[in-house]
PyMOL CGO cylinders between C-alpha atoms (Angstrom):
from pymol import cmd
from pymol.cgo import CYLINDER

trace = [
    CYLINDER, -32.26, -14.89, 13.07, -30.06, -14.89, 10.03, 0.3, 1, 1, 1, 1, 1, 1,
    CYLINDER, -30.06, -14.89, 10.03, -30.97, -11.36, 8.76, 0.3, 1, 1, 1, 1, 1, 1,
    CYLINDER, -30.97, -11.36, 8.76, -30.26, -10.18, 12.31, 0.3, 1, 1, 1, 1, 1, 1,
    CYLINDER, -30.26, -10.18, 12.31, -26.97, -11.81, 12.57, 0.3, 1, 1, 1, 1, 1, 1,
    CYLINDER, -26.97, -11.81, 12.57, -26.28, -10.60, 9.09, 0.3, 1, 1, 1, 1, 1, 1,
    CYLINDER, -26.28, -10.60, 9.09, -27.20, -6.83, 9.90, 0.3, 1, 1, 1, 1, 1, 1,
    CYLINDER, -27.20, -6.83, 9.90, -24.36, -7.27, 12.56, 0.3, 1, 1, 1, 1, 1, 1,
    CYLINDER, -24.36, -7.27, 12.56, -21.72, -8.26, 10.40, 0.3, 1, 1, 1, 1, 1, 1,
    CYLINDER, -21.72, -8.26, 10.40, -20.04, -5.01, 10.12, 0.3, 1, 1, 1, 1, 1, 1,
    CYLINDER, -20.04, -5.01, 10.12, -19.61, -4.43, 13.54, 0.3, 1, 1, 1, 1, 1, 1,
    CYLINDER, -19.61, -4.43, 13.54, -18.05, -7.98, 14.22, 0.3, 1, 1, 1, 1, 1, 1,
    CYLINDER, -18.05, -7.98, 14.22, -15.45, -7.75, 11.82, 0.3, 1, 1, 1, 1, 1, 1,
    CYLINDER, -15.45, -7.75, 11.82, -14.99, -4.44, 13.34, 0.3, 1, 1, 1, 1, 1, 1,
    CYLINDER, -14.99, -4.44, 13.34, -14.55, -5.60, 16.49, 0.3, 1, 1, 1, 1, 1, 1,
    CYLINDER, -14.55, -5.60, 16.49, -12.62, -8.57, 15.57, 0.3, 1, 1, 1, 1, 1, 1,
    CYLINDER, -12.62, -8.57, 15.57, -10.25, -6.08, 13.60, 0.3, 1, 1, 1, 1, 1, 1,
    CYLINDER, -10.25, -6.08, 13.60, -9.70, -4.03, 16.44, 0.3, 1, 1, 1, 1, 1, 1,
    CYLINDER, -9.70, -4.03, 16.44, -8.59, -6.73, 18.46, 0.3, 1, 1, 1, 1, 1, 1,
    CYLINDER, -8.59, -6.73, 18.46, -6.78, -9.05, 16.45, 0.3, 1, 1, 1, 1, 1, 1,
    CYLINDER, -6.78, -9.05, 16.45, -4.76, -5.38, 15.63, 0.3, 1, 1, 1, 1, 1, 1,
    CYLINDER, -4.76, -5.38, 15.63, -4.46, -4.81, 18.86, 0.3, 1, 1, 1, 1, 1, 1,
    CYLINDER, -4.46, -4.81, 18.86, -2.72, -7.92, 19.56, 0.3, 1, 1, 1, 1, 1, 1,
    CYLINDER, -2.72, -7.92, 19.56, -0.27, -7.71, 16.79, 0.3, 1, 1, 1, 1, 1, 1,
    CYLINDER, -0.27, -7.71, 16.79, 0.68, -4.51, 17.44, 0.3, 1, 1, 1, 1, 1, 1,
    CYLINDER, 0.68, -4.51, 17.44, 1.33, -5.08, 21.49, 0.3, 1, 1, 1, 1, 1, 1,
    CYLINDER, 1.33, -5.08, 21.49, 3.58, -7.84, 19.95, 0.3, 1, 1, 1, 1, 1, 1,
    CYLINDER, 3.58, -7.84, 19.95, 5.55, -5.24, 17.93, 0.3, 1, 1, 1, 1, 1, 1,
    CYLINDER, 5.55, -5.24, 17.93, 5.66, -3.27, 20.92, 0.3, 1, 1, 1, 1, 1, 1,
    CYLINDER, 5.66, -3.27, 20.92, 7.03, -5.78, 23.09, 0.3, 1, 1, 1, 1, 1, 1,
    CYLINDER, 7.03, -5.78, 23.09, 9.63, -6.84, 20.74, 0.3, 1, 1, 1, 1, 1, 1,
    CYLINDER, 9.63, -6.84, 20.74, 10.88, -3.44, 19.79, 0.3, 1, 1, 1, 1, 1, 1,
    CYLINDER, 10.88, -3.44, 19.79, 10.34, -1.56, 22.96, 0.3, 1, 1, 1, 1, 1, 1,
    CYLINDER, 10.34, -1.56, 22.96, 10.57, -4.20, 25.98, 0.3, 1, 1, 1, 1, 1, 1,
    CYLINDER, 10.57, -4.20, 25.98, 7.58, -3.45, 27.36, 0.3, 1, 1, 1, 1, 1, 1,
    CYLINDER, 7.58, -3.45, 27.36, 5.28, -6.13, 28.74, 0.3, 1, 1, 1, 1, 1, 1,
    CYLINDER, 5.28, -6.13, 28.74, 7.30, -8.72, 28.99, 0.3, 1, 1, 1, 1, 1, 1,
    CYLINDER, 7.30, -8.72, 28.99, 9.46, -7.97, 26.34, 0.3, 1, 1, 1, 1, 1, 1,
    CYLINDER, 9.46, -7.97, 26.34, 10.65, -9.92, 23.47, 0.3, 1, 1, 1, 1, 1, 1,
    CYLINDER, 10.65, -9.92, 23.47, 10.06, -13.48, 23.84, 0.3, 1, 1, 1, 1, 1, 1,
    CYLINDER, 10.06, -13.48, 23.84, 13.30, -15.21, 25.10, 0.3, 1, 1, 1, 1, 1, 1,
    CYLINDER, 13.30, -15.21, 25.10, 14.93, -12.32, 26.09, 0.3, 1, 1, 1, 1, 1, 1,
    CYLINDER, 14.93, -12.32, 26.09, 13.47, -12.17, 29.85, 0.3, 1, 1, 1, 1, 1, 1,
    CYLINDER, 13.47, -12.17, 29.85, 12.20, -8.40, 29.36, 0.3, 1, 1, 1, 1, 1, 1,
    CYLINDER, 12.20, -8.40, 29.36, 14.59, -7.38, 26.48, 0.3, 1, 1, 1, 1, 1, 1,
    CYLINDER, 14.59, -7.38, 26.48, 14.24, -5.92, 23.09, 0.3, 1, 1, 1, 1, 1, 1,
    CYLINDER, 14.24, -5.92, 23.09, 15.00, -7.53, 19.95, 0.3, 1, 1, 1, 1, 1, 1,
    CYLINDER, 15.00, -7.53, 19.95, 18.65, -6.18, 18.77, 0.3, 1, 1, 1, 1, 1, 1,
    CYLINDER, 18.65, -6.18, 18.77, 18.09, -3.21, 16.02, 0.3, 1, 1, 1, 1, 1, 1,
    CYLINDER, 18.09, -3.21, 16.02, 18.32, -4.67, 12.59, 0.3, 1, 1, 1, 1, 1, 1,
    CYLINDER, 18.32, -4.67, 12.59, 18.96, -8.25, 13.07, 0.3, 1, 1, 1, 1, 1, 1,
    CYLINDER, 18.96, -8.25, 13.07, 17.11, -10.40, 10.67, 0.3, 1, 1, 1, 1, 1, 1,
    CYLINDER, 17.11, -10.40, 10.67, 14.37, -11.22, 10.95, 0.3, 1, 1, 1, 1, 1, 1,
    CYLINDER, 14.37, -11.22, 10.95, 13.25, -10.41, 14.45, 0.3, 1, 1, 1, 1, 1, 1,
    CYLINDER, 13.25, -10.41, 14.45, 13.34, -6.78, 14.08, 0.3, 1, 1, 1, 1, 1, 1,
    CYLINDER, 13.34, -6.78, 14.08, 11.93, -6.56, 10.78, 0.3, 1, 1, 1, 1, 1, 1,
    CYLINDER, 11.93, -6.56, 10.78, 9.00, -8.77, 11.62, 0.3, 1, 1, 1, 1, 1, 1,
    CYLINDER, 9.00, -8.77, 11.62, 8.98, -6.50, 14.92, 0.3, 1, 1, 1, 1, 1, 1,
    CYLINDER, 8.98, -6.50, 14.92, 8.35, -3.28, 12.70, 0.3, 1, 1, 1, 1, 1, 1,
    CYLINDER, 8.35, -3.28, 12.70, 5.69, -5.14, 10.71, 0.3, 1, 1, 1, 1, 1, 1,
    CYLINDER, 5.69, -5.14, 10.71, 3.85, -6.10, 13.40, 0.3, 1, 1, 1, 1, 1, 1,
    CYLINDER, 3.85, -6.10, 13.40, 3.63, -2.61, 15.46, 0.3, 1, 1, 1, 1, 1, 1,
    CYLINDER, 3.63, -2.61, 15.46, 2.94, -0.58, 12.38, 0.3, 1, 1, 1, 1, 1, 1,
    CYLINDER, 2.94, -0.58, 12.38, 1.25, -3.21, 10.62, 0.3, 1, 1, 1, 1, 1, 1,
    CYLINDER, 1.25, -3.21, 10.62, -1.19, -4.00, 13.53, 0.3, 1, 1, 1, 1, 1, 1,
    CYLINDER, -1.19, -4.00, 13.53, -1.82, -0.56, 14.15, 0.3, 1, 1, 1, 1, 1, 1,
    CYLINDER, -1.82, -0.56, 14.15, -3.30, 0.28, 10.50, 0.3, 1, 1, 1, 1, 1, 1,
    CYLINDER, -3.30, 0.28, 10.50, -5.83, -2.04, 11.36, 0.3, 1, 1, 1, 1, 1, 1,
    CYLINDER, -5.83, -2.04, 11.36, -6.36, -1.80, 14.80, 0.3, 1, 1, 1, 1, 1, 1,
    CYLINDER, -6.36, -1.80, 14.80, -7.14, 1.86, 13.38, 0.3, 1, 1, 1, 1, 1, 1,
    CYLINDER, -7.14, 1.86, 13.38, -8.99, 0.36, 10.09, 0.3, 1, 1, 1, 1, 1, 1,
    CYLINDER, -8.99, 0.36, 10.09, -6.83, 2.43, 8.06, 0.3, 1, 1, 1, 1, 1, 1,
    CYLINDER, -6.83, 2.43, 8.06, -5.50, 1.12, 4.78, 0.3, 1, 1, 1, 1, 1, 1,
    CYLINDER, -5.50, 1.12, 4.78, -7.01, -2.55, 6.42, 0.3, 1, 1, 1, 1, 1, 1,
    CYLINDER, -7.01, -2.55, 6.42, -6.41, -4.61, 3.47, 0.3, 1, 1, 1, 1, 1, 1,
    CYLINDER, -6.41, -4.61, 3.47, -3.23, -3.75, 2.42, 0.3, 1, 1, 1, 1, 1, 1,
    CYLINDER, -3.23, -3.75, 2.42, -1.89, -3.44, 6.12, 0.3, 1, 1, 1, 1, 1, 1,
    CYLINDER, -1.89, -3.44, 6.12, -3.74, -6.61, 7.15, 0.3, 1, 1, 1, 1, 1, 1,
    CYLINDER, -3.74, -6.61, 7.15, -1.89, -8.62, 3.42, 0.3, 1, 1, 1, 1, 1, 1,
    CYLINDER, -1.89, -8.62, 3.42, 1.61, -7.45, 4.71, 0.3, 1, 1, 1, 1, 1, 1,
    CYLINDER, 1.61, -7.45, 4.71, 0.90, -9.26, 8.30, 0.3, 1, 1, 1, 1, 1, 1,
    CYLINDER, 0.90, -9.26, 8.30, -0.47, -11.99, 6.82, 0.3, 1, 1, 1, 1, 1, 1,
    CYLINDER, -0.47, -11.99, 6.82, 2.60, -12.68, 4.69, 0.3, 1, 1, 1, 1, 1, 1,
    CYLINDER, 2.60, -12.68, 4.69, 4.68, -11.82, 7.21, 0.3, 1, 1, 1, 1, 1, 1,
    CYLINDER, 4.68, -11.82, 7.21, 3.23, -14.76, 9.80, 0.3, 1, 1, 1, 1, 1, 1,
    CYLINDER, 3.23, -14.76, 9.80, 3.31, -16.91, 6.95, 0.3, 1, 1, 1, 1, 1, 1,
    CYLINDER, 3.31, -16.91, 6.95, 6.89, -16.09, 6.59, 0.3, 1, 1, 1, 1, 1, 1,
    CYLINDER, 6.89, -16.09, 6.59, 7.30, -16.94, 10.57, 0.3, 1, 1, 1, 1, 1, 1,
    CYLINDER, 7.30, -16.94, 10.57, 5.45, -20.13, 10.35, 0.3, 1, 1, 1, 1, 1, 1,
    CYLINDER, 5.45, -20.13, 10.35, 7.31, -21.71, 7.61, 0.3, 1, 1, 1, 1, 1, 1,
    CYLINDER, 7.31, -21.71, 7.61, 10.67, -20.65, 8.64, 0.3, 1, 1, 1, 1, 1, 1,
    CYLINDER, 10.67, -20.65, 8.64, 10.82, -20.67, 12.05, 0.3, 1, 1, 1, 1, 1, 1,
    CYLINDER, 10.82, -20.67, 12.05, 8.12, -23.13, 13.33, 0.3, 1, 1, 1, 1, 1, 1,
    CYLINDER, 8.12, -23.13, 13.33, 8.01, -25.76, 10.61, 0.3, 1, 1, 1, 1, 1, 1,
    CYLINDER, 8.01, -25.76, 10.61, 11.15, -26.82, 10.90, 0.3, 1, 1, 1, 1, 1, 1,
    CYLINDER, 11.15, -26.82, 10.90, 10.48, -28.23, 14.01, 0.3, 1, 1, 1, 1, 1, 1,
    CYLINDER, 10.48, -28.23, 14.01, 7.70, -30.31, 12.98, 0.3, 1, 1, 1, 1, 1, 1,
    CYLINDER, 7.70, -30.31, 12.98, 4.91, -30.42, 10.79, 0.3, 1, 1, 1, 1, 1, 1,
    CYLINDER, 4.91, -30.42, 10.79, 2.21, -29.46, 12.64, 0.3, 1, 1, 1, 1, 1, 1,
    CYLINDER, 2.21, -29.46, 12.64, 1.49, -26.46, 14.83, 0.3, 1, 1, 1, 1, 1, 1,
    CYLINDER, 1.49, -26.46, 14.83, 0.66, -27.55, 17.74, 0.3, 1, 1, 1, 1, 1, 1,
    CYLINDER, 0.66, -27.55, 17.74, 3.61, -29.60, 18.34, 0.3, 1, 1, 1, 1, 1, 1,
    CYLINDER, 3.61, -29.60, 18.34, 5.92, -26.62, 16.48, 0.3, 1, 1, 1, 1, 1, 1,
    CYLINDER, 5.92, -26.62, 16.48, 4.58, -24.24, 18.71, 0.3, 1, 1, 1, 1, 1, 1,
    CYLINDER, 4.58, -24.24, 18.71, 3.21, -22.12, 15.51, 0.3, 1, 1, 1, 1, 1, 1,
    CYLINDER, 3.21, -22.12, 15.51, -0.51, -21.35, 16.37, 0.3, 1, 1, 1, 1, 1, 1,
    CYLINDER, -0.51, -21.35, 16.37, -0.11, -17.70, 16.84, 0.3, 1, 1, 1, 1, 1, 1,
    CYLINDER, -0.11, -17.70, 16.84, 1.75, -17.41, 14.08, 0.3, 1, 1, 1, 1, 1, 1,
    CYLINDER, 1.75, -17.41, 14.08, -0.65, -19.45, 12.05, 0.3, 1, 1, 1, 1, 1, 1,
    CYLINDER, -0.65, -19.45, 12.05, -3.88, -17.92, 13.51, 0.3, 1, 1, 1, 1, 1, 1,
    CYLINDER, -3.88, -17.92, 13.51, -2.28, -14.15, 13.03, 0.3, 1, 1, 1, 1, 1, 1,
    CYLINDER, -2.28, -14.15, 13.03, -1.92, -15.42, 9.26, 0.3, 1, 1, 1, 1, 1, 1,
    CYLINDER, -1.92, -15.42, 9.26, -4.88, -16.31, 8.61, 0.3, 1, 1, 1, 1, 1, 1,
    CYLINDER, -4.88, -16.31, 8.61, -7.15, -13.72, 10.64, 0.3, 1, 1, 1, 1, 1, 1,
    CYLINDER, -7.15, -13.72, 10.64, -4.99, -11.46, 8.73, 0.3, 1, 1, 1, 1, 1, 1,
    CYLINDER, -4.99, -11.46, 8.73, -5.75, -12.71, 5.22, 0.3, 1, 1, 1, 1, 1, 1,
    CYLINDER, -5.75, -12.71, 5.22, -9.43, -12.83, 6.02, 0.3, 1, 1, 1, 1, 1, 1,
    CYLINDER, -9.43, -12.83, 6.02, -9.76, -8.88, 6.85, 0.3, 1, 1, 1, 1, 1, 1,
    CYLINDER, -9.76, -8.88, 6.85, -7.94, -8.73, 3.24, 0.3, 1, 1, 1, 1, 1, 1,
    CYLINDER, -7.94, -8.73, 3.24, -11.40, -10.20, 1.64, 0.3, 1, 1, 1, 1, 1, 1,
    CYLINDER, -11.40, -10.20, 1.64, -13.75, -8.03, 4.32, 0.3, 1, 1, 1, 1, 1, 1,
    CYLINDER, -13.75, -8.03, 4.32, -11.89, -5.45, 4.94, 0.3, 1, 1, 1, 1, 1, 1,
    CYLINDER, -11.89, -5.45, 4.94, -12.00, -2.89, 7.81, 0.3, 1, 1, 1, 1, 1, 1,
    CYLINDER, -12.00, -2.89, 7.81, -15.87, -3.38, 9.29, 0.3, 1, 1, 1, 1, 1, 1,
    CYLINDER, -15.87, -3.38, 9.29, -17.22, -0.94, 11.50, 0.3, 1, 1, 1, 1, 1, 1,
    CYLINDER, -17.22, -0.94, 11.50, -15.27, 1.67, 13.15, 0.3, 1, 1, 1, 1, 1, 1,
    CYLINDER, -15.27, 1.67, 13.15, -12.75, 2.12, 11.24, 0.3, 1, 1, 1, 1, 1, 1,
    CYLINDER, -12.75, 2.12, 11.24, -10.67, 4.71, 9.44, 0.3, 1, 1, 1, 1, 1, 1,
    CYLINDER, -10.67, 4.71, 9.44, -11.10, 3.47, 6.32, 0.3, 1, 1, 1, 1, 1, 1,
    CYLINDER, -11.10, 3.47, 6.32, -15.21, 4.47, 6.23, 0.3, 1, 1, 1, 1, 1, 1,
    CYLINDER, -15.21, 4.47, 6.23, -14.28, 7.95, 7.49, 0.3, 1, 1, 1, 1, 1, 1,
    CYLINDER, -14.28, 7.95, 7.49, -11.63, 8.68, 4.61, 0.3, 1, 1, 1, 1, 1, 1,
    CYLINDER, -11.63, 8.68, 4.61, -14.10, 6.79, 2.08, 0.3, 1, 1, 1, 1, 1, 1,
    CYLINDER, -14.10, 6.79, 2.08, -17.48, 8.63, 2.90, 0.3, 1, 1, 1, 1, 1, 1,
    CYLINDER, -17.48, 8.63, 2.90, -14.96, 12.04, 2.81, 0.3, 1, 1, 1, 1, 1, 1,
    CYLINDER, -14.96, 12.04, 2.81, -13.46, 11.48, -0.76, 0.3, 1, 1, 1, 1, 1, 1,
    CYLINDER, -13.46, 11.48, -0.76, -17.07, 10.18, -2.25, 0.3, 1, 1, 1, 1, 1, 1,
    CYLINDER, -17.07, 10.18, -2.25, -18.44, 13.72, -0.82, 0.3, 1, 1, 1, 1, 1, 1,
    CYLINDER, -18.44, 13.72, -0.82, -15.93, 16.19, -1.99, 0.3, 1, 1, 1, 1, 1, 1,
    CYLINDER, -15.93, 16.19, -1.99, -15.92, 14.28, -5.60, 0.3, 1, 1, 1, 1, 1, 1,
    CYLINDER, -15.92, 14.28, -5.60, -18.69, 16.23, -8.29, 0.3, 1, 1, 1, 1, 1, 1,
    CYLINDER, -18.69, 16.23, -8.29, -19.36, 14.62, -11.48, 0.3, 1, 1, 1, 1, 1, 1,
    CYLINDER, -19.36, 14.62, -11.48, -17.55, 16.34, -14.36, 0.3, 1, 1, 1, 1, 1, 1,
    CYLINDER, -17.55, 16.34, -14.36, -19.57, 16.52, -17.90, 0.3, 1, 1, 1, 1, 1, 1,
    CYLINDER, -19.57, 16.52, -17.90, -17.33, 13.97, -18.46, 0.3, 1, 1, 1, 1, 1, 1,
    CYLINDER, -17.33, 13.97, -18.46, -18.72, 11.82, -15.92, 0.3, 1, 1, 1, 1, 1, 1,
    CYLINDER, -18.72, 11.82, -15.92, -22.22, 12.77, -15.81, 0.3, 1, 1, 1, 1, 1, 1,
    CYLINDER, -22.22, 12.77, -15.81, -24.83, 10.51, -17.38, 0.3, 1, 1, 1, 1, 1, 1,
    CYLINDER, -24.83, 10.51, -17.38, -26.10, 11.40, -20.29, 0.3, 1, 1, 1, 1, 1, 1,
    CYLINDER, -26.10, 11.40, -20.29, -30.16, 11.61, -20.14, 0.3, 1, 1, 1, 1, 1, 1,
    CYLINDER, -30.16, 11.61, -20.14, -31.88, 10.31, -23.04, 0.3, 1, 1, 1, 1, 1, 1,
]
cmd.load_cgo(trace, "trace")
């Protein structure tokens, strides 16, 4: 059972990439652009251009969230959201209380730490990354420089 689930892998983290990308960048969306639902608190508005740090966590999240809901450039798009919803939690929702569930931090917390996790795996299955990967290891020929040397 273990060598099946293991042979799987891949194409969870893929999966969970795509959505956990997907998410973050619908929140982008709805902060920047007013669409479903719109920016939390604002009752179907958009978060005011440059104000700190709604907007800039706003632009994070939409192109943030869609590198990896693409799987392109995962782990360093997937680091910056991570850091960014650990910026949230601890300056926005701790200082309510300690703990998330009574701060009202879980999303910010889960996003954080789903995001650090596809740091260490990376993009899975289906993503971008592979495609751009498999193409650069193809087109690269060993030099003489490179080349073992046969003894």
């Amino acid at each position: 059972m273990s060598a099946r689930l293991n042979s799987a892998q891949p194409y969870a983290i893929g999966l969970f990439r795509v959505v956990a990308g997907l998410l973050f960048t619908v929140h982008g969306a709805a902060s920047l652009f007013g669409v479903l639902g719109g920016a939390m608190g604002t009752q179907g508005g958009t978060v005011e251009a440059g104000t700190w740090p709604g907007w800039y966590a706003a632009v994070i999240q939409l192109v943030a969230g869609g590198l990896v809901l693409l799987g392109l450039g995962t782990r360093g798009a997937a680091l910056v959201a991570s850091g960014s919803m650990a910026f949230a939690y601890f300056d926005v929702h701790q200082q309510a209380a300690l703990w998330p569930i009574q701060n009202g931090g879980e999303l910010s917390v889960l996003f954080c730490w789903s995001f650090l996790l596809l740091v260490f795996t990376g993009s899975g299955a289906f993503g971008l990354d592979r495609l751009v990967t498999r193409r650069t290891a193809m087109t690269r020929q060993p030099s003489a420089e490179q080349a073992p040397i046969a003894a």
